[in-house]
C-alpha positions as CSV (number, residue, x, y, z in Angstrom):
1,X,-62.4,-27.2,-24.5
2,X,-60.3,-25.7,-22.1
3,X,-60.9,-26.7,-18.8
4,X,-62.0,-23.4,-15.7
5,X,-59.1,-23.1,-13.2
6,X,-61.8,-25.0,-10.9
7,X,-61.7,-27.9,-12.2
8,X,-58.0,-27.5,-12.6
9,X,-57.4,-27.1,-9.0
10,X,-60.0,-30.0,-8.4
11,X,-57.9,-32.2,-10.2
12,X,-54.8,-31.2,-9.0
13,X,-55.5,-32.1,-5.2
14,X,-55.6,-35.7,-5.9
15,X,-52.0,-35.6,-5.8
16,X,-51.0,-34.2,-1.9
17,X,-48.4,-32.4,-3.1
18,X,-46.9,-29.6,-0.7
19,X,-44.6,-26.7,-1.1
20,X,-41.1,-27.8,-0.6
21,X,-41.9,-30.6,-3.1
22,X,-42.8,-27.9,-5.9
23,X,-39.7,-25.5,-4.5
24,X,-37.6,-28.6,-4.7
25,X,-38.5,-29.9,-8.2
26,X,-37.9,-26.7,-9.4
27,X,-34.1,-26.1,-8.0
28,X,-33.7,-29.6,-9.5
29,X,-35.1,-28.9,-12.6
30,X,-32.7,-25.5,-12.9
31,X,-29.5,-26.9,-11.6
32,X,-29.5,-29.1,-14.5
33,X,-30.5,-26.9,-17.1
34,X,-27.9,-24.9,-15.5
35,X,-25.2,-28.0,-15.4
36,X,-26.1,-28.3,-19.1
37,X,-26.0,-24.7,-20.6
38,X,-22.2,-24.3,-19.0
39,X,-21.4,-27.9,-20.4
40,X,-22.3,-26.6,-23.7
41,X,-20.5,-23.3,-23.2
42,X,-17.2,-24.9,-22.1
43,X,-14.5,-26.0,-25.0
44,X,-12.7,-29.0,-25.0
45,X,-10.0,-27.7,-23.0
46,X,-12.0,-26.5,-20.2
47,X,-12.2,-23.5,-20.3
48,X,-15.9,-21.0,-21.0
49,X,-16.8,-20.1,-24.3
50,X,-18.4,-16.5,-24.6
51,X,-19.7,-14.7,-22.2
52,X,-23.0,-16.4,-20.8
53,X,-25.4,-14.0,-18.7
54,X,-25.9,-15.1,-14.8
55,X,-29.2,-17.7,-14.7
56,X,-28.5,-16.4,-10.6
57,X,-30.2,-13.1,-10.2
58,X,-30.0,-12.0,-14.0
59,X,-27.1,-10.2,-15.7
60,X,-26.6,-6.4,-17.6
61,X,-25.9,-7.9,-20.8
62,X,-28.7,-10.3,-20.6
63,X,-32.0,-7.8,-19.3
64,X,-30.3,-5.1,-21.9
65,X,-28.2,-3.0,-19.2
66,X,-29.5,-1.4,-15.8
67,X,-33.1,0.0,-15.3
68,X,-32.8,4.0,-16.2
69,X,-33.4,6.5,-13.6
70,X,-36.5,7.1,-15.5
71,X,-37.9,3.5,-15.7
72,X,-40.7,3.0,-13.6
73,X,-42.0,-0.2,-12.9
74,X,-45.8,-0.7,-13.5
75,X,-47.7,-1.7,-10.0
76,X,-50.4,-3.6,-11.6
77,X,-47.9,-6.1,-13.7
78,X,-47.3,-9.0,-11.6
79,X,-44.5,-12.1,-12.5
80,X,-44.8,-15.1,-10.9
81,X,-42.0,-17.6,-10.8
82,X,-42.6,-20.8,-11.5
83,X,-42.3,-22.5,-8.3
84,X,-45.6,-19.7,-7.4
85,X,-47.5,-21.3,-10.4
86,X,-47.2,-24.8,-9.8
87,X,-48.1,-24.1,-6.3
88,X,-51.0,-22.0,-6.8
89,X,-52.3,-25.2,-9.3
90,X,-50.8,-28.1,-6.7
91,X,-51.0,-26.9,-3.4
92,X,-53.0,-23.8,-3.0
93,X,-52.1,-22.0,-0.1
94,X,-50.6,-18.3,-0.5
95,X,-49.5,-18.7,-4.2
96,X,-53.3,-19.5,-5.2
97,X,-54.3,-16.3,-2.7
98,X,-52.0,-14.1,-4.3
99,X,-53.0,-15.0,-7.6
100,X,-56.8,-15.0,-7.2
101,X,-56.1,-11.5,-7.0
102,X,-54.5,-11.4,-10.2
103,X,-57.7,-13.3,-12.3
104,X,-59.8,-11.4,-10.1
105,X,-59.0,-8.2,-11.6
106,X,-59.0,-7.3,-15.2
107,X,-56.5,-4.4,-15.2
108,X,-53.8,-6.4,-13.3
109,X,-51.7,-8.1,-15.5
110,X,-50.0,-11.6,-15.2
111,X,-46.4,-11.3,-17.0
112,X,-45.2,-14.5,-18.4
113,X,-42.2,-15.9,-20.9
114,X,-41.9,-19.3,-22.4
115,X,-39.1,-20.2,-20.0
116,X,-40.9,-19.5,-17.1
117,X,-44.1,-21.0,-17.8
118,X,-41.9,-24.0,-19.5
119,X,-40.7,-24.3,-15.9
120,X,-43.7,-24.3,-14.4
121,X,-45.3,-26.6,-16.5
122,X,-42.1,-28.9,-16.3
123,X,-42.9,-29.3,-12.3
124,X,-46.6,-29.8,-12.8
125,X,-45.6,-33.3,-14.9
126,X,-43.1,-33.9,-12.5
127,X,-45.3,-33.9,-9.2
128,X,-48.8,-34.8,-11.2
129,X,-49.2,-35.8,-15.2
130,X,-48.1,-34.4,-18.5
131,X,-52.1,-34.6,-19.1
132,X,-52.3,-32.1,-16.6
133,X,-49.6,-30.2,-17.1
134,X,-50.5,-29.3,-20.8
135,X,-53.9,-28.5,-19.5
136,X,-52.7,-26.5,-16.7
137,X,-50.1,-24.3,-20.0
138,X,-53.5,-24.0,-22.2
139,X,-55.8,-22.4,-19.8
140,X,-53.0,-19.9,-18.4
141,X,-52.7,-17.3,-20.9
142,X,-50.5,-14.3,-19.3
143,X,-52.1,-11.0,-20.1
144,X,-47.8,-9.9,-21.2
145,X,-46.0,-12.5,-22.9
146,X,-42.4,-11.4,-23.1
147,X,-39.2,-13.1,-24.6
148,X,-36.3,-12.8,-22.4
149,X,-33.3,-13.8,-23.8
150,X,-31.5,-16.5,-22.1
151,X,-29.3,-17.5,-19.4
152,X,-30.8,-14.6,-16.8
153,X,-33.5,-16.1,-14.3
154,X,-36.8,-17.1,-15.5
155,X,-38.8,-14.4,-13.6
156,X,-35.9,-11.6,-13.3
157,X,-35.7,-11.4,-16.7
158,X,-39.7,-11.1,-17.6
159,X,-40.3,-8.7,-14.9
160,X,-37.6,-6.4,-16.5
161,X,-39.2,-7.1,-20.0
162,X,-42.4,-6.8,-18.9
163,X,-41.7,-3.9,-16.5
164,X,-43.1,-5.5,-13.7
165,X,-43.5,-3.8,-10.3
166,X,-43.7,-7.6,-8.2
167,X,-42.1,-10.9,-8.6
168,X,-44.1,-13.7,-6.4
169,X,-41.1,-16.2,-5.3
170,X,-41.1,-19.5,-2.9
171,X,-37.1,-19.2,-2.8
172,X,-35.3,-17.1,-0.1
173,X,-32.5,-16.6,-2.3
174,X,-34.1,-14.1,-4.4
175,X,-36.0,-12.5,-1.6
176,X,-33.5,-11.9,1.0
177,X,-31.5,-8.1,2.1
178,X,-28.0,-8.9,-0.2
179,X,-29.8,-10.6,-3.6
180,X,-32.8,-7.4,-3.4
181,X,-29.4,-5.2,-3.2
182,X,-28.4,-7.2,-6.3
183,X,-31.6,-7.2,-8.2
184,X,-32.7,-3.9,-7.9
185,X,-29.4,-2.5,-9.3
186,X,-30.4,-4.3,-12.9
187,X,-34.6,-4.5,-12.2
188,X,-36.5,-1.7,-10.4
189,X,-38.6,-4.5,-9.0
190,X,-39.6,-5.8,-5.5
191,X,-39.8,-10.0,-5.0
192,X,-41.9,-11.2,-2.3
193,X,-43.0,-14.2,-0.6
194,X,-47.1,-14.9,-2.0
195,X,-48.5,-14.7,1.2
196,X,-46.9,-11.0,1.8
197,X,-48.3,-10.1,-1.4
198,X,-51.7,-11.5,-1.0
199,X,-51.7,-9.5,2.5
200,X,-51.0,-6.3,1.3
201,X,-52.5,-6.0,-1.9
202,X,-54.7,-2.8,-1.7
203,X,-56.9,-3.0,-4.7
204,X,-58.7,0.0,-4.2
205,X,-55.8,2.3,-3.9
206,X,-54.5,0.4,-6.7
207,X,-57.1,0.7,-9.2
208,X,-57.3,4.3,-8.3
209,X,-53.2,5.0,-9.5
210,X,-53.9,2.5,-12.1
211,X,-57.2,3.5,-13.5
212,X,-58.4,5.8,-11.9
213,X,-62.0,6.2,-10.1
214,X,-64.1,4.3,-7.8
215,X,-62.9,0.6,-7.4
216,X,-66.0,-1.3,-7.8
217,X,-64.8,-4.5,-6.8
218,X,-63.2,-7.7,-8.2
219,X,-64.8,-7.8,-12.1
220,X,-64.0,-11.6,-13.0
221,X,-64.3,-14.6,-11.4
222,X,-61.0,-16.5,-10.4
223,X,-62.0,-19.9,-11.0
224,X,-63.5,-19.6,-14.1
């Protein structure tokens, strides 16, 4: 049986873990899958073999060439990178506010790829248990699954494929003036900080461009 995102989060704060140990377990955890992917690119004599798309902020070739002038992102598709759901599992704090309202609400939509989530659940182990870790991957189930191909960043990438409007991020390098200048020239998407999210998120208004009507209110319960 798998187990409520209660008792997920129960478990999980037996371990004390804080923020900058998830965002640091993560850059670990990249840096070498990055160390290793241009080790296995480069030939004997040194120098790169193919063209390998940036893991950095995500390249043309890699999310299929620039967003269209036509490509509009959807407002209620959310991406979360991975250091925003191990947090939200080990920490709490403004990843698990931000994504409450995400299980709160039926017609907003987690976007997810194996990568990601394989990140995420990577960190989990690292800072808790594999036991709780594979528990943590079967009971999130992201309403998009996409499949990236790879090389780009984790949560770049799925918010192009999933044509997501918001990518939640710990890491100042994605959020900051120069890399949004960067982003938004190959994903019409907007990365912010959880606790920014979790402050402005307006689901009435949403609901109403979304769905249209009265908002009636959260319709499922977050912990369950």
């Amino acid at each position: 049986m798998t187990d409520s995102w209660g008792a997920l989060f129960e478990r999980a704060g037996e371990y004390g873990v804080d923020c900058e140990e998830v965002s640091r377990t993560l850059a670990d955890r990249r840096e070498r899958d990055r160390s290793g992917r241009e080790a296995d690119e480069t030939d004997p004599n040194g120098s790169m073999a193919g063209d390998t798309p940036s893991a950095d902020v995500g390249s043309d070739e890699g999310a299929g060439g620039p967003p269209s002038a036509g490509d509009v992102p959807n407002p209620a598709r959310v991406v979360a990178d991975a250091d925003v759901l191990a947090a939200d599992l080990l920490v709490d704090g403004p990843a698990r506010a931000a994504l409450d309202h995400v299980r709160e609400h039926s017609w907003v939509a987690l976007v997810g790829s194996d990568p990601l989530l394989d990140d995420a659940a990577g960190v989990i182990g690292t800072l808790a248990d594999a036991a709780l870790a594979r528990a943590w991957h079967e009971r999130l189930d992201p309403a998009l699954r996409v499949a990236p191909p790879p090389g780009d960043h984790p949560a770049l990438a799925a918010a192009f494929h999933g044509s997501a409007a918001h990518v939640l991020a710990f890491d100042e390098a994605l959020r900051g003036a120069r890399a949004g200048a960067t982003i938004r020239a190959r994903v019409a998407t907007s990365v912010k900080h959880p606790a920014g999210f979790a402050r402005l998120f307006d689901p009435a208004a949403l609901h109403e461009t979304v769905v249209g009507g009265a908002y009636s209110g959260p319709d499922c319960d977050p912990r369950s």
